[in-house]
C-alpha positions in Angstrom: 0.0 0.0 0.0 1.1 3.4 -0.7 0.1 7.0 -1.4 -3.1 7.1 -4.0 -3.1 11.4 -3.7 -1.3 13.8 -2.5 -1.4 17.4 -2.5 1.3 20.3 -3.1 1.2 23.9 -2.1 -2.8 23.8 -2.5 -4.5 27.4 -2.1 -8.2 28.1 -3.2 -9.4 31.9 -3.2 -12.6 33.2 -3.9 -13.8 36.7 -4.7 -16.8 38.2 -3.1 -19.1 40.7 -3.7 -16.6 43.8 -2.7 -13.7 42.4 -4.7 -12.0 41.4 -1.9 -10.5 37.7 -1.5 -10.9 34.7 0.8 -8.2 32.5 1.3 -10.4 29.1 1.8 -7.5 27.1 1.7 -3.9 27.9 2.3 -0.4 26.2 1.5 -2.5 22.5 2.3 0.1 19.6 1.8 -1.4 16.1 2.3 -0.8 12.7 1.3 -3.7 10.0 1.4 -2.8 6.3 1.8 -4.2 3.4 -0.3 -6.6 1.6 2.1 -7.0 3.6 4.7 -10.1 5.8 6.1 -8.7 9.4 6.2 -10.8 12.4 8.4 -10.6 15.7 7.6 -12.1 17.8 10.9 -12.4 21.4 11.7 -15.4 23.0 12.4 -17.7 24.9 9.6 -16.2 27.0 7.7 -12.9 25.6 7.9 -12.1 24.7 4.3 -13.0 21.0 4.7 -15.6 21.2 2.1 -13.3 22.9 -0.3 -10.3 20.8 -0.1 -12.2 17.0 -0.3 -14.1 19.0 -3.5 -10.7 20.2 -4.9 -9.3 16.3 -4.0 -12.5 14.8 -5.9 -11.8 16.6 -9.1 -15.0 19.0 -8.7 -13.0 22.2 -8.3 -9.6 23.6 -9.4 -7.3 25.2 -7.2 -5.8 28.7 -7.3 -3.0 27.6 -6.9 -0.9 23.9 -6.3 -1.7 20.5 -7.6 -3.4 17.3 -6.7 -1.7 13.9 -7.6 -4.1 11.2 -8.1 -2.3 7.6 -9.2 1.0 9.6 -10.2 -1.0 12.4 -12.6 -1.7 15.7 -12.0 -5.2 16.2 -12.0 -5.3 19.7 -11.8 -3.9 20.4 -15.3 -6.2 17.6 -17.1 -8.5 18.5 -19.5 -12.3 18.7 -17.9 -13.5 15.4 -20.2 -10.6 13.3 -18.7 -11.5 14.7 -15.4 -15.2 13.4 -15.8 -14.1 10.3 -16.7 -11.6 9.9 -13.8 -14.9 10.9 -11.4 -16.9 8.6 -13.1 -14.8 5.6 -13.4 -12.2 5.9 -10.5 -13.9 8.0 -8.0 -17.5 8.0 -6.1 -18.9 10.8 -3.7 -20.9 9.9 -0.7 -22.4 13.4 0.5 -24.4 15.0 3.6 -27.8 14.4 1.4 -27.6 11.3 0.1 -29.4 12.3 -3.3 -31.2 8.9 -4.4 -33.3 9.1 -7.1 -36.6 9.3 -5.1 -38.7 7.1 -8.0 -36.4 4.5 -8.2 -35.9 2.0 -5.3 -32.3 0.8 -3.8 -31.9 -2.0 -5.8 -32.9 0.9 -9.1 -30.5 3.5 -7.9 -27.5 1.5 -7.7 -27.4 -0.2 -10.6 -28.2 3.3 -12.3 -25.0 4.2 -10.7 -23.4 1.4 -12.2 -24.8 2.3 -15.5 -23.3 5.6 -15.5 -19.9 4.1 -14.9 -20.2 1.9 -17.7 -19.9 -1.4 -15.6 -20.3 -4.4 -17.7 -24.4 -5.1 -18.3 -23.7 -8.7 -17.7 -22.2 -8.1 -13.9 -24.8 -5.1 -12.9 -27.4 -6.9 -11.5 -25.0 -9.5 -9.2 -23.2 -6.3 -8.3 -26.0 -4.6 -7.1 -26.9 -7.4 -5.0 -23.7 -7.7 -3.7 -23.0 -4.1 -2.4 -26.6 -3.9 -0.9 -26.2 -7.2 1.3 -22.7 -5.6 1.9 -24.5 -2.6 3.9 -27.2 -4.7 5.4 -30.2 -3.7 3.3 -30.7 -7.2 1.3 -33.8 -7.7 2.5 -34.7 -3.7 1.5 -33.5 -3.5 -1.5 -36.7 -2.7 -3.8 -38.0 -0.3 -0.9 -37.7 3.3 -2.6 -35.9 6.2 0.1 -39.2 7.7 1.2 -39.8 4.1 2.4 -36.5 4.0 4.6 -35.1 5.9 7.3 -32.1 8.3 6.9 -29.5 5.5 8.0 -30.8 3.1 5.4 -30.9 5.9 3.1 -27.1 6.7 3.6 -26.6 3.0 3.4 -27.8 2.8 0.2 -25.8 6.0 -0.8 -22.6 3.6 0.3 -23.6 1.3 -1.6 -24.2 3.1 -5.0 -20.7 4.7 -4.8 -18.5 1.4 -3.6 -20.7 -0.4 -6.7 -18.4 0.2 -9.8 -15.4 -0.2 -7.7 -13.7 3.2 -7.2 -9.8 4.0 -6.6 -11.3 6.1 -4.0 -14.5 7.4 -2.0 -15.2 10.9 -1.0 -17.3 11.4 2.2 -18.5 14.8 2.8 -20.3 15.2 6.6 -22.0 11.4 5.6 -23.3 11.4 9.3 -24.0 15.0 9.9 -28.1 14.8 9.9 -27.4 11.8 11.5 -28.3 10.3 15.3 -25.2 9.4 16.9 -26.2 5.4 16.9 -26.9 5.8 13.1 -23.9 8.2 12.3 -21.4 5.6 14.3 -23.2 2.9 12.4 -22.4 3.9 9.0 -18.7 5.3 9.6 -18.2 1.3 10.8 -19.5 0.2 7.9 -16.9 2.3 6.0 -14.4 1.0 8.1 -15.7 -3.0 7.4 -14.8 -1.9 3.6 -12.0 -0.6 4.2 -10.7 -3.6 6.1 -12.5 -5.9 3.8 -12.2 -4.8 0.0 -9.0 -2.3 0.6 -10.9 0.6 -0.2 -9.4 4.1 0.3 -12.0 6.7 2.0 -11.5 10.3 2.7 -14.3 11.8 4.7 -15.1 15.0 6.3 -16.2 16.1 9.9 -16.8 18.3 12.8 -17.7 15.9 15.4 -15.1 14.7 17.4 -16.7 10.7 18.7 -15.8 10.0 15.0 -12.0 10.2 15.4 -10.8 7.7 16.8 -12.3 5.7 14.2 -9.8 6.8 11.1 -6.4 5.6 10.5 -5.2 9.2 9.6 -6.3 12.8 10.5 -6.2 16.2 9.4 -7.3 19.2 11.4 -8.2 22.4 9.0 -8.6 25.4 10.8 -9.3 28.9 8.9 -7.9 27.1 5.9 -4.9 25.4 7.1 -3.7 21.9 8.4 -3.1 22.5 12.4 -2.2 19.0 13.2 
């Protein structure tokens, strides 16, 4: 195992309203190991949400690059990019954004279809990754039939589905109850310890660190520790 990405020298500013600047993120040098379930913590408005954006190939820095599997992502033209964030990546965020019409099982293998997974492996896949977070015997429920723990379960599963390089997390748990939220960041450690799988995920709440097998702490932009 080594280090999938890493960052150099990453800044992000933004201009507001007055034409003055905010340094969201400043001088952030990280490295993310293969296989491991990384935190990033600090409380809002710390640059969290910017940097695991910028990491997942959904925003461009001012400055620095990101290194995913030894390329510079940064300077990559946007159709490579999609395809990268298609094939190699998958998001898990806050809302879990199911496709209310379509049930687990549905939403899933769409997910699988938009990663152009083999037809002939999608519907033993799907199976799979939904007995993987528990919800075999929910699978043809649709989300306004579930709670919001089964619904973020079934977020999990769309995203580990096609296989991804890497999983983004962004505050998974936060309109989570604790049981719940503690819940699904063990199933993410069950995959990680099962299938290898690299997760980065963001946070505020302190009961989940002790959890991850790395942390960052942002504060006003910055890694503190």
């Amino acid at each position: 195992m080594g280090v999938i990405l890493s960052t150099e020298k990453l800044c992000r500013d933004f201009k507001i309203g007055d034409g003055s600047v905010v340094h969201a993120l400043k001088d952030i040098g990280i490295e993310i190991e293969e296989g491991k379930l990384t935190i990033l913590r600090g409380r809002s408005g710390s640059g969290k949400t910017t940097l695991i954006n910028i990491l997942g190939a959904l925003d461009k820095p001012t400055e620095g690059k990101v290194v995913f599997g030894g390329r510079d992502i940064t300077r990559l033209p946007e159709r490579v990019r999609d395809d990268i964030r298609r094939c190699q990546m998958a998001f898990v965020f806050q809302s879990v954004a199911l496709m209310s019409g379509m049930t687990a099982y549905e939403n899933v293998e769409f997910g699988l279809r938009l990663a152009k997974y083999p037809y002939e492996e999608r519907d033993r896949r799907t199976r799979e990754c939904l007995r993987n977070v528990g919800l075999e015997k929910r699978m043809f429920h649709r989300p306004g039939e579930m709670s919001g723990g089964e619904q973020q379960r079934v977020a999990i599963a769309r995203a580990i589905a096609h296989k991804p390089d890497i999983i983004f997390a962004d505050e998974p748990t936060a309109e989570l109850d604790t049981a719940t939220a503690l819940h699904v960041v063990k199933l993410f450690k069950e995959l990680v310890a099962r299938d290898k799988m690299t997760i980065i995920m963001t946070t505020h709440d302190p009961s989940m660190i002790d959890i991850a097998d790395k942390v960052y702490t942002l504060e006003d932009g910055e890694i503190v520790e």
